[in-house]
BANUVO-983674 format. One line per field, with one value per residue: y, x, z of N, C-alpha, C, CB in turn; residue in three letters. Coordinates in Angstrom, 3 decimals, always signed. Atoms other than C-alpha are relative to their C-alpha. Last residue first. Glycine has a CB too. Layout:
N
n.py	Y, ...
n.px	X, ...
n.pz	Z, ...
ca.py	Y, ...
ca.px	X, ...
ca.pz	Z, ...
c.py	Y, ...
c.px	X, ...
c.pz	Z, ...
cb.py	Y, ...
cb.px	X, ...
cb.pz	Z, ...
res	Ala, ...
***
This chain:
111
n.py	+0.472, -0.948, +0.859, +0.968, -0.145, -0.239, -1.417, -1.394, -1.424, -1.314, +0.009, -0.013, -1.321, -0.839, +0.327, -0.240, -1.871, -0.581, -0.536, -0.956, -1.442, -0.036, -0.358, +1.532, +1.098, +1.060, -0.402, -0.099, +1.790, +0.644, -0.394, +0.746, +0.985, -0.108, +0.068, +0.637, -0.448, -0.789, +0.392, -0.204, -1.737, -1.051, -1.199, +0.089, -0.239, -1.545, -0.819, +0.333, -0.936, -0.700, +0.120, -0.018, -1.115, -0.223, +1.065, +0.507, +1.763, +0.144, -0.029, +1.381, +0.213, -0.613, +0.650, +0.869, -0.509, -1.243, +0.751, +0.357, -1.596, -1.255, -0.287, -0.077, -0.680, -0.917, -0.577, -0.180, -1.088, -0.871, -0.304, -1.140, -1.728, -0.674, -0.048, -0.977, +0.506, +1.261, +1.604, +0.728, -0.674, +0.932, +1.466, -0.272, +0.444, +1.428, +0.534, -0.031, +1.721, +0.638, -0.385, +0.633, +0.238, -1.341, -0.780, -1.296, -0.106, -0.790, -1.502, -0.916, -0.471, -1.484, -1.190
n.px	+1.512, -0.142, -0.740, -0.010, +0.703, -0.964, -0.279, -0.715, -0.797, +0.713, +0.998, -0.654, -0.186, +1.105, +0.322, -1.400, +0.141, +0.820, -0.297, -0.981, +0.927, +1.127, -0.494, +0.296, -0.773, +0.689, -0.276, -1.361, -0.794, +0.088, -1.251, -0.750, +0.212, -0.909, -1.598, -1.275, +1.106, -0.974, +0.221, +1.035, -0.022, -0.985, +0.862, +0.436, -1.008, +0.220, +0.934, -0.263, -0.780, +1.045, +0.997, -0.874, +0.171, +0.072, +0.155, -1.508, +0.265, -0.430, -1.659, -0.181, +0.883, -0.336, -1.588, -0.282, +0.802, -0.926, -0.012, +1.155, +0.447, +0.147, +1.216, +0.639, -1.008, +0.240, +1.633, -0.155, -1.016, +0.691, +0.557, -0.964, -0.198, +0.758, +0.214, -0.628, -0.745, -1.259, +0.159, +0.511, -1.426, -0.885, +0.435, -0.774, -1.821, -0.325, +0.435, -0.795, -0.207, +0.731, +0.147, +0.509, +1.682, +0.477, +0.329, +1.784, -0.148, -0.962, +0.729, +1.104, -0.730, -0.169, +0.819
n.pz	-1.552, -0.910, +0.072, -0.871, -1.352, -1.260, +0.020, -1.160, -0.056, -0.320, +1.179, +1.288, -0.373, -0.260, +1.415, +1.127, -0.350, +0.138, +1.555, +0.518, +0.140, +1.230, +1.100, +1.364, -0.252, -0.473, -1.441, +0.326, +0.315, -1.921, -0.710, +0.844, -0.233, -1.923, -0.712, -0.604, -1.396, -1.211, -1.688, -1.520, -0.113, +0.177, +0.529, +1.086, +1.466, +0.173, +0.712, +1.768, +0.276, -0.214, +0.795, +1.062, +0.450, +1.456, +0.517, +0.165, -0.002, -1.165, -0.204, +0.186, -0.735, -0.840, -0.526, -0.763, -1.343, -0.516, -1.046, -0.949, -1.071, +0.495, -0.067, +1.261, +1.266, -1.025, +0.499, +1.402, +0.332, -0.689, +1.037, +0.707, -0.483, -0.348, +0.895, +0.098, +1.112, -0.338, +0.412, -0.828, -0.485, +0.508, -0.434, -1.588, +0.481, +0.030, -1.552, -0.925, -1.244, -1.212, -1.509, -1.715, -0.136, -0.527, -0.285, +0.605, +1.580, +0.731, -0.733, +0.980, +1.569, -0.239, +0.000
ca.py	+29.243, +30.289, +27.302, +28.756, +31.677, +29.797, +28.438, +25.083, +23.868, +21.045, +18.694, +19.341, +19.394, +15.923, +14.824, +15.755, +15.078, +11.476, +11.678, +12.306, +10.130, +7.293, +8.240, +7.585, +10.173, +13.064, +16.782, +16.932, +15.974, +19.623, +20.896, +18.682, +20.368, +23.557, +22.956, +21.471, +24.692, +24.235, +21.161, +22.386, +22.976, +18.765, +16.551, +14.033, +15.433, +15.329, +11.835, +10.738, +12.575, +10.478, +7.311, +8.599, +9.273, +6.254, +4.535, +7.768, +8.931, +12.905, +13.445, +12.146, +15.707, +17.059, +14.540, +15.565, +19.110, +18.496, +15.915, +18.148, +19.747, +16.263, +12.965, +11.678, +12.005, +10.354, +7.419, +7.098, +6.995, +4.298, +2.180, +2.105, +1.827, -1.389, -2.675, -2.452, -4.558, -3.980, -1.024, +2.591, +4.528, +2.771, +5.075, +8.043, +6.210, +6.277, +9.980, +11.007, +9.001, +12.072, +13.393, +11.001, +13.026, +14.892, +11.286, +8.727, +6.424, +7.070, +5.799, +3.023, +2.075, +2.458, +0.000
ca.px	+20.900, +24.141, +23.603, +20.586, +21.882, +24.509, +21.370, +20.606, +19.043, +16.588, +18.453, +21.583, +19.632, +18.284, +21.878, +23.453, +20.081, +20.716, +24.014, +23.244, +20.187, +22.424, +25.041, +22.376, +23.270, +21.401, +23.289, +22.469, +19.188, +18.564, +19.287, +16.451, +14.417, +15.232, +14.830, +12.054, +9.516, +12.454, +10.467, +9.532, +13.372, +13.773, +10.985, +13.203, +15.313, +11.955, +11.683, +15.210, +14.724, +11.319, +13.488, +16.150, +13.140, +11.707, +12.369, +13.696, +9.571, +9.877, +10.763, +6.965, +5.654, +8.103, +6.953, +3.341, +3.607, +6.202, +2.931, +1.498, +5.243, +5.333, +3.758, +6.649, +8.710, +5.691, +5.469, +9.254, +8.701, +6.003, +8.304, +10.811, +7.972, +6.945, +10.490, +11.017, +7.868, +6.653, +4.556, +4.714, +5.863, +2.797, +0.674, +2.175, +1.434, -2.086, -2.201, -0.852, -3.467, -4.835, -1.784, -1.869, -2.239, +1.407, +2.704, +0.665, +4.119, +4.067, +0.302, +1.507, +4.524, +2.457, +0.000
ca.pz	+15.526, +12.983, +10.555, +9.796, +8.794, +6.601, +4.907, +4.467, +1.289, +2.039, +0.266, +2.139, +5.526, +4.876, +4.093, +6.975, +9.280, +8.163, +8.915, +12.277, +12.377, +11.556, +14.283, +17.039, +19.737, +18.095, +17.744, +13.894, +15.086, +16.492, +12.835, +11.383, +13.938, +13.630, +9.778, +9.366, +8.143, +5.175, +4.160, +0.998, -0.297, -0.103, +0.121, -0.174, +2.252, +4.676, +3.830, +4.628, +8.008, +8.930, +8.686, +10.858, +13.120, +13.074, +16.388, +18.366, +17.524, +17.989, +14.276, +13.405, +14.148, +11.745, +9.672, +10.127, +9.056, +6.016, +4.437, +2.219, +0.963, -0.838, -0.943, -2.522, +0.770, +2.943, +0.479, +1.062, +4.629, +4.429, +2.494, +5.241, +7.738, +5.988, +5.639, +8.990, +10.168, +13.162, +11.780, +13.597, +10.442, +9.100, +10.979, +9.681, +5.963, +7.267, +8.543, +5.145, +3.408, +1.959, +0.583, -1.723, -5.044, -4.146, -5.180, -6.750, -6.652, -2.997, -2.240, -4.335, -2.238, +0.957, +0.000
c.py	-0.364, -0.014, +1.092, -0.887, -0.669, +0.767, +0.162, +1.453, +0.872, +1.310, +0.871, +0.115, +0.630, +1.614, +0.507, +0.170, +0.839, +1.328, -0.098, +0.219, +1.165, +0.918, -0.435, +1.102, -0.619, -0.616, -2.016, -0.746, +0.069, -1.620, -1.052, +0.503, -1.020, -1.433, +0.203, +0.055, -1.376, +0.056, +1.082, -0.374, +0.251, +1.668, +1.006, +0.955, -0.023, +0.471, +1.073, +0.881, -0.474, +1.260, +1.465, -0.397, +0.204, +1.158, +0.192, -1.456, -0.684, -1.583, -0.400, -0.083, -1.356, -0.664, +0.565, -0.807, -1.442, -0.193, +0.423, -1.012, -0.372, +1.398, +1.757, +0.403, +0.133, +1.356, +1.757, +0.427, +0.701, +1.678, +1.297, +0.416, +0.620, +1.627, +0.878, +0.388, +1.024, -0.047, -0.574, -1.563, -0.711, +0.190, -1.278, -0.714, +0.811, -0.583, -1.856, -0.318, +0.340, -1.089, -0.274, +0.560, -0.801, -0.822, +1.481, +1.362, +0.949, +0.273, +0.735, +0.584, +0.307, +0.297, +1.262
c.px	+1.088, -0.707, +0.728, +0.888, -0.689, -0.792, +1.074, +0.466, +0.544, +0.190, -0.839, -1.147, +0.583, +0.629, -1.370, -1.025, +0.946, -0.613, -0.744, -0.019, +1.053, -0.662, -0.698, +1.036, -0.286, +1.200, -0.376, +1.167, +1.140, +0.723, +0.450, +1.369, +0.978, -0.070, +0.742, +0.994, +0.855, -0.625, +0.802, +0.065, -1.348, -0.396, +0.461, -1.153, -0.693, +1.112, +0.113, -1.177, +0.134, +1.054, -0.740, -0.507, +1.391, +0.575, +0.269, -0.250, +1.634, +0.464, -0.043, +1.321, +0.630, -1.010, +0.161, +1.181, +0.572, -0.728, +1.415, +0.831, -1.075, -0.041, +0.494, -0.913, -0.809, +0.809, +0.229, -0.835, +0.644, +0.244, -1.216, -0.849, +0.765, +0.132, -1.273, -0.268, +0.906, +1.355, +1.325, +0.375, +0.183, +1.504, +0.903, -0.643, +0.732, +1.431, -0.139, +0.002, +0.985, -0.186, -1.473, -0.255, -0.013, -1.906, -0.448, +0.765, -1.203, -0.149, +1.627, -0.390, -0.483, +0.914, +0.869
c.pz	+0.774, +0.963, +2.137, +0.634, +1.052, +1.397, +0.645, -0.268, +0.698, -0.777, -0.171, -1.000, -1.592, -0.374, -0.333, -0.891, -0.823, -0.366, -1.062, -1.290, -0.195, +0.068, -1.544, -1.338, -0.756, +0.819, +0.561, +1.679, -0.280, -0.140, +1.074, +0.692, -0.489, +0.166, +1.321, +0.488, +1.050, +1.127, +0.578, +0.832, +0.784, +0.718, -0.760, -0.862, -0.998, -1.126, -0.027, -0.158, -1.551, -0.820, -0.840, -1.454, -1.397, -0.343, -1.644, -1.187, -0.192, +0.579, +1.470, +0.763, +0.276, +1.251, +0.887, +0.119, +0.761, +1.732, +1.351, +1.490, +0.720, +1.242, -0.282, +0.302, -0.955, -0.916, +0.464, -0.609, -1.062, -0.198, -0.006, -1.039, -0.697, +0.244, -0.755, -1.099, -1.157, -0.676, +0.643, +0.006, +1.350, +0.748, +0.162, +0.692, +1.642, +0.013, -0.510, +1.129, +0.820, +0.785, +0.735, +0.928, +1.005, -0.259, +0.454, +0.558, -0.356, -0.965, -0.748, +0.597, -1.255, -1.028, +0.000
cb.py	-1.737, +1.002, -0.124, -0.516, +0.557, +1.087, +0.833, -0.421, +0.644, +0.325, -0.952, -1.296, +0.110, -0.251, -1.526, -1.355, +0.484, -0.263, -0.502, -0.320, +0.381, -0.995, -0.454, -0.410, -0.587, -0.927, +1.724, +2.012, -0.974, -0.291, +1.389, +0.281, -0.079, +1.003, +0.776, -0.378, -0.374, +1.498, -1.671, -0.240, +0.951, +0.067, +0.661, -1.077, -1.029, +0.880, -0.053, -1.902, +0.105, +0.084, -0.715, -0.831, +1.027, +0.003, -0.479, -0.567, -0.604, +0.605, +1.659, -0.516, +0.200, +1.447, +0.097, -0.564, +0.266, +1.964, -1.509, -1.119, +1.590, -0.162, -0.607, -0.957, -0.844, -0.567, -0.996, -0.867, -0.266, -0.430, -1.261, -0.511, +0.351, -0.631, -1.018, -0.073, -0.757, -1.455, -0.342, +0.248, +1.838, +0.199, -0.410, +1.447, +1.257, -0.468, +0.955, +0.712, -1.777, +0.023, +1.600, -0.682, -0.686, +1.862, -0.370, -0.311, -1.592, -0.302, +0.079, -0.401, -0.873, +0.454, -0.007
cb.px	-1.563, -0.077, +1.049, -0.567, -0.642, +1.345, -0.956, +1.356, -0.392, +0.332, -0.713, +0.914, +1.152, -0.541, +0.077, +1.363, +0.476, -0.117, +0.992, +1.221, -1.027, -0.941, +1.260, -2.799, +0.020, -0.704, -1.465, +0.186, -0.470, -2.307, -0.215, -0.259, -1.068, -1.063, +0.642, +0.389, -2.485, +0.413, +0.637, -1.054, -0.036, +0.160, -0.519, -0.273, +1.106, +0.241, -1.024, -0.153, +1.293, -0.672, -0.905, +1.031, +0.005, -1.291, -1.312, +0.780, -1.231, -1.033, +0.893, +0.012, -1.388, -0.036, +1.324, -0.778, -2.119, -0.393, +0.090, -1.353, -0.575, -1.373, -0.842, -0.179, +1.289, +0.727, -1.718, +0.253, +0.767, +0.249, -0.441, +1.525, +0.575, -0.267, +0.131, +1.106, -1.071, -0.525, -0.067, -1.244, -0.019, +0.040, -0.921, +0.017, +0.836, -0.568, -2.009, +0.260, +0.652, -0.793, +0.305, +0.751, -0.872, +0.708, +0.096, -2.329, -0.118, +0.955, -0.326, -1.068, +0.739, +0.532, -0.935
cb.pz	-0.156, -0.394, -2.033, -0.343, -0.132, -0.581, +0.502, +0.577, -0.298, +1.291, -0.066, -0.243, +1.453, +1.697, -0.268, -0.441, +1.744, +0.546, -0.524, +0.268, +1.540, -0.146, +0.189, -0.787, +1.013, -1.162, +0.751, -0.435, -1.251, +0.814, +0.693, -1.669, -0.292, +1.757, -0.528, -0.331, -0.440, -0.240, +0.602, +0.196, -1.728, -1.688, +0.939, +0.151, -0.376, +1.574, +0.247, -0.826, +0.970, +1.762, +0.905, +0.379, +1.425, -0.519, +0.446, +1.902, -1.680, +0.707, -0.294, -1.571, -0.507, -0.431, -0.764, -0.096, -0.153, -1.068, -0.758, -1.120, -0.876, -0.861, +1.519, -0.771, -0.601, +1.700, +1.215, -0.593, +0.378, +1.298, -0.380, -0.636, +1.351, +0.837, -0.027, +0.243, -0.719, -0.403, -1.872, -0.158, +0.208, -1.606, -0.935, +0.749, -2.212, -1.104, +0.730, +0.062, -0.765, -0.131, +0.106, +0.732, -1.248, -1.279, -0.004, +1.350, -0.862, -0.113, +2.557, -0.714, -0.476, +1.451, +1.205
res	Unk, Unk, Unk, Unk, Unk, Unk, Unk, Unk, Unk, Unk, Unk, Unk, Unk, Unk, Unk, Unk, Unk, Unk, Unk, Unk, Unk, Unk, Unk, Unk, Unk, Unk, Unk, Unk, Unk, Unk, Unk, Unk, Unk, Unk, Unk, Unk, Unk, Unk, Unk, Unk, Unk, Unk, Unk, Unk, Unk, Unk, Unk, Unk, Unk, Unk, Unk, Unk, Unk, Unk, Unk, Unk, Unk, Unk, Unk, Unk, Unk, Unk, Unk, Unk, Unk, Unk, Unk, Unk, Unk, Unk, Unk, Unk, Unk, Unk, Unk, Unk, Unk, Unk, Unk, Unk, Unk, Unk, Unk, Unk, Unk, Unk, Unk, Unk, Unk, Unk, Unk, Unk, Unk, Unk, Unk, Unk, Unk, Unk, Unk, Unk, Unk, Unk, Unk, Unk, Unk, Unk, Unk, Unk, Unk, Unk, Unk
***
């Protein structure tokens, strides 16, 4: 399901509350596909990542998507920053690469 909700996307955003559901699932594979949906959904779904970032389980997950979002997720970026900082060196470089896609700013870099 959540790799055709992706492939539809900016026309999924109304399963965003399903695919942040999924992010949840047992099953890793699941949540990775979830997270990918979430990315392809687009600037709609920005709100509830950021929302998602609090979840230590998924949140290195939750950071790919917002990269993938890229430039619309700047409303991310304290957040994405903050992870820079994580203990889990996957969300680090995560948050790297997120932040890159985004488009950091040197003013943001300055917070």
């Amino acid at each position: 399901m959540a790799e055709a909700l992706g492939n539809s996307g900016p026309k999924a955003s109304a399963a965003i509350p399903d695919l942040i559901d999924l992010l949840k699932d047992k099953d890793e594979g699941v949540r990775s596909k979830a997270a990918d949906a979430l990315g392809a959904v687009g600037a709609a779904a920005v709100t509830e990542l950021i929302a998602a970032l609090k979840d230590d389980g998924t949140r290195s997950l939750v950071l790919g998507a917002l990269g993938q979002v890229g430039a619309p997720a700047k409303a991310a970026m304290p957040q994405v920053l903050e992870a820079l900082k994580d203990a889990n060196k996957d969300v680090r470089v995560k948050a790297a690469w997120a932040l890159g896609r985004i488009g950091v700013t040197p003013e943001a870099l300055d917070r």
